[in-house]
Structure formats: structure tokens, C-alpha cells
C-alpha positions, -999 to 999 in steps of 0.1 A, spaced: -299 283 752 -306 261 785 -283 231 795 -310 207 785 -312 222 747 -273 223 746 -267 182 759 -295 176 734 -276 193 702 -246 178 714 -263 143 717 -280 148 684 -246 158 665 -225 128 680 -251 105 667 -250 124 633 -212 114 631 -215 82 643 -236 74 619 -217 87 595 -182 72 603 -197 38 609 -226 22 590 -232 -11 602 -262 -24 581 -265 -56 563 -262 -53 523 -287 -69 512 -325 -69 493 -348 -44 507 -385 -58 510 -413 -42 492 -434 -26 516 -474 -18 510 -509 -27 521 -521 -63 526 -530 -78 499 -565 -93 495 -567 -125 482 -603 -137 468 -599 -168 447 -581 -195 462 -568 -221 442 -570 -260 454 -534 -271 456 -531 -305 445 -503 -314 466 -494 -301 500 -459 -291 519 -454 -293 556 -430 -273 569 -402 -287 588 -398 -268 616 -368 -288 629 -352 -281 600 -359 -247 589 -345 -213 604 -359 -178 604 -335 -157 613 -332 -115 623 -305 -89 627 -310 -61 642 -285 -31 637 -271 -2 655 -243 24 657 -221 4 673 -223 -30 661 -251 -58 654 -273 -85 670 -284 -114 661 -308 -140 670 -338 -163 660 -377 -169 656 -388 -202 662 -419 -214 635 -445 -234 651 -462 -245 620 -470 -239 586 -474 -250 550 -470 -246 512 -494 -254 490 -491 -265 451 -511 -272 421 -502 -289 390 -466 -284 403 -463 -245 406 -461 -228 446 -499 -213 450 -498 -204 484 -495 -213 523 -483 -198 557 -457 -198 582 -468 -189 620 -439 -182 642 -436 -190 679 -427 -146 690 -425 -159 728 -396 -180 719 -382 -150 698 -348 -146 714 -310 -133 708 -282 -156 698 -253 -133 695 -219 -151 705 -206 -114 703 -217 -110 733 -221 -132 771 -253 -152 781 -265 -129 806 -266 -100 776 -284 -123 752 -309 -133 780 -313 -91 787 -323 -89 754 -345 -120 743 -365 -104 776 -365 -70 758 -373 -85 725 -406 -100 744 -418 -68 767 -442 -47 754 -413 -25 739 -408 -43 709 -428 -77 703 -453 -79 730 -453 -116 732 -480 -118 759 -504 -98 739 -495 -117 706 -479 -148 712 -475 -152 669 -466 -134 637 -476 -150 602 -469 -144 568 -495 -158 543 -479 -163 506 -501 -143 483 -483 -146 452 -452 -156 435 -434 -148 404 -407 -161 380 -378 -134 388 -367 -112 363 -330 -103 366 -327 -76 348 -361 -56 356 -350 -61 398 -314 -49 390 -330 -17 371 -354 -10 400 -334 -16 428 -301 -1 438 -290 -28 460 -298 -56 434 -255 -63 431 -248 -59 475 -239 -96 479 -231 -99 522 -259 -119 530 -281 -117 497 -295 -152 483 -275 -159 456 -295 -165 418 -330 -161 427 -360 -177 412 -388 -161 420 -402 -133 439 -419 -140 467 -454 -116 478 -470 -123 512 -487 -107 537 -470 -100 571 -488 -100 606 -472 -88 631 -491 -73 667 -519 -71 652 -510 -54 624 -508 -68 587 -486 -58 557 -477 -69 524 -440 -78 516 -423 -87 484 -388 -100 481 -365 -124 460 -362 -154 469 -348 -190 459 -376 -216 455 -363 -253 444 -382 -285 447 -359 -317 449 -359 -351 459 -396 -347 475 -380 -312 494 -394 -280 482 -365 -253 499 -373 -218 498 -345 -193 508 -343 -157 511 -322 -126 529 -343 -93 530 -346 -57 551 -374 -50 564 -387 -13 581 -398 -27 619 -416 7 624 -445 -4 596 -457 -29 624 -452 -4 652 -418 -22 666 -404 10 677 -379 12 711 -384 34 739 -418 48 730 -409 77 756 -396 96 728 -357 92 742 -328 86 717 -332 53 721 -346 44 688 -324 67 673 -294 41 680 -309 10 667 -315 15 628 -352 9 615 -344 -22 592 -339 -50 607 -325 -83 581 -346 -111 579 -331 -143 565 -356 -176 555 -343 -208 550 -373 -235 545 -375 -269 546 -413 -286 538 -420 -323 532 -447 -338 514 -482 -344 536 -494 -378 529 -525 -378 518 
């Protein structure tokens, strides 16, 4: 057996019980993941939401063997749409060359290293697709005890949105490439405000986000899923 093959076993096997000794994921809902969802009959919302975007957050976390980071997207606009007083549909466009890290675990220089990162060609390609959306495609009461029965991590409760209402289908664009997701999340509409909040995983290598295409171990330290967490704010368009 050659040196090279040798380092590589050895590589491969400390990585193995690293991963083992030390998970570091978030504990929360995993999205649904499948094939964008065609929708043909679009219903006129009677009353329109504007998202806030001063006031609303999306937020990611990004995992590896040795710790997490954490950071932001920026939405540049969007809307929520509803008839007769039930959520139909809308979108949310998000700003991916302001995508950047926020970790206080680590200095400004490190967070600035990796916002750059986050925008190269590696992982977002900002330059090449300067936004991400996710059109809502449908929306359902939630069901307790069918989600707990299908899904083992139904009970994790780290960052998960406590007493959902609904759950939440959309599809996903990212560089170019468009999913559907599904995932719980808590819609309320108060005092004019309709809030929607949800914490989810999501697989990054369904819309080709993969690190260090060269085939290196690089990818092989940053887990797949990477924690999405929603917290909306929309106010009522006057019409």
C-alpha cells in the first residue's frame, strides 16, 4: 500500500471517530425534500401581506465536526397572499450577495473569510445568482399526531418551533435550481401582523451547494444539512 493510500485511510478513519465522538447538529424538523411543485390554478387573494423586511430574519447554521456557524440572509422583498382569511400563497426573494456569517464564536476577520466563501462560486455563487426564492405552494392545518408517527425527530426541541399550526409546502430556488420543501411551521395573524415562524434542516447538496468540488475531504467536514430558521413579519398592503 503507497503512502498516499495509507494518509488517506488514516484521514478517512479519524473523521469516522470524530464524527462519532462528537455530533454537533441542530435537533430539529427535517424538511421534506422532492420535486417542484407545479402550481396551475391560482387563487385571487383578497387581501395582501408585505413582508417586513426590517423586521423579519432568515437565518442558517451550518455544521461541522468541530463546532458550528452561524449567520444570516438578508430578504429583499416578498409577500403573502390571502383569501377569505386563509394563507393561499406568496414569495420571499432573498438578497444571496448579502448572505454573510455572524458567528461571535469566532473574530471579524474569520466571519469576513467566510461571508467571502459563502459568496464564491464554491457554495452560493452570488455573482451568477444574486437571489434565492421560495414560492408558498400550499399550506396545511398540522396534524400532531400524524407528524410525530412519521417523523423521528417530531419530540428534538433545541431550536424546533414550538406548537405548530400548519405545514408549510413551497418551492425552493436556489442557483438555478428549484425544489419543493415542506416543513412545520407557526402561522398567527394578529393585530393586522400575520407572523409565520419555522426551524427546519435542509440537505444543501439537492441545490448543488457542495464545498471543494475538487473531490478533497473538505465536504466531508461540513455536514450536508444545514438549519434554516424563519421568523416573518408582513403588514397589510393598502389597497
Amino acid at each position: 500500500m503507497g503512502k498516499r493510500h495509507l494518509l488517506l485511510l488514516l484521514q478517512l478513519a479519524m473523521l469516522l471517530f470524530f464524527a462519532s465522538a462528537c455530533d454537533t447538529t441542530v435537533k430539529t424538523d427535517e424538511a421534506v425534500i422532492g420535486d417542484a411543485v407545479v402550481k396551475n390554478n391560482r387563487v385571487v387573494p383578497t387581501e395582501t401581506y408585505a413582508i417586513d423586511t426590517a423586521n423579519s430574519e432568515v437565518t442558517w447554521i451550518g455544521s461541522k465536526m468541530t463546532g458550528r456557524h452561524n449567520g444570516l440572509f438578508d430578504i429583499k422583498e416578498g409577500e403573502l397572499n390571502m383569501t377569505n382569511g386563509l394563507l393561499t400563497d406568496g414569495n420571499i426573494v432573498l438578497d444571496i450577495t448579502r448572505v454573510r456569517a455572524t458567528d461571535k464564536a469566532i473574530d471579524e476577520a474569520s466571519n469576513k473569510k467566510l461571508t467571502t466563501h459563502l459568496r464564491s462560486a464554491d457554495f452560493f455563487d452570488s455573482e451568477r445568482y444574486p437571489t434565492a426564492e421560495f414560492e408558498l405552494t400550499g399550506i396545511a392545518p398540522y396534524d400532531s399526531t400524524k407528524e410525530q408517527a412519521s417523523s423521528p425527530v417530531a419530540t428534538y426541541s433545541e431550536l424546533r418551533v414550538k406548537n405548530p399550526t400548519h405545514r408549510v409546502t413551497g418551492n425552493l430556488t436556489i442557483k438555478g435550481q428549484t425544489k419543493s420543501v415542506s416543513f412545520p411551521a407557526r402561522v398567527t395573524l394578529q393585530d393586522s401582523l400575520l407572523r409565520a415562524k419555522a426551524n427546519f434542516n435542509l440537505d444543501r447538496t439537492k441545490w448543488g451547494l457542495v464545498y471543494r468540488s475538487d473531490n478533497s475531504l473538505g465536504d466531508k467536514t461540513i455536514y450536508s444539512e444545514v438549519n434554516i430558521g424563519l421568523d416573518i413579519v408582513a403588514r397589510p398592503e393598502k389597497r
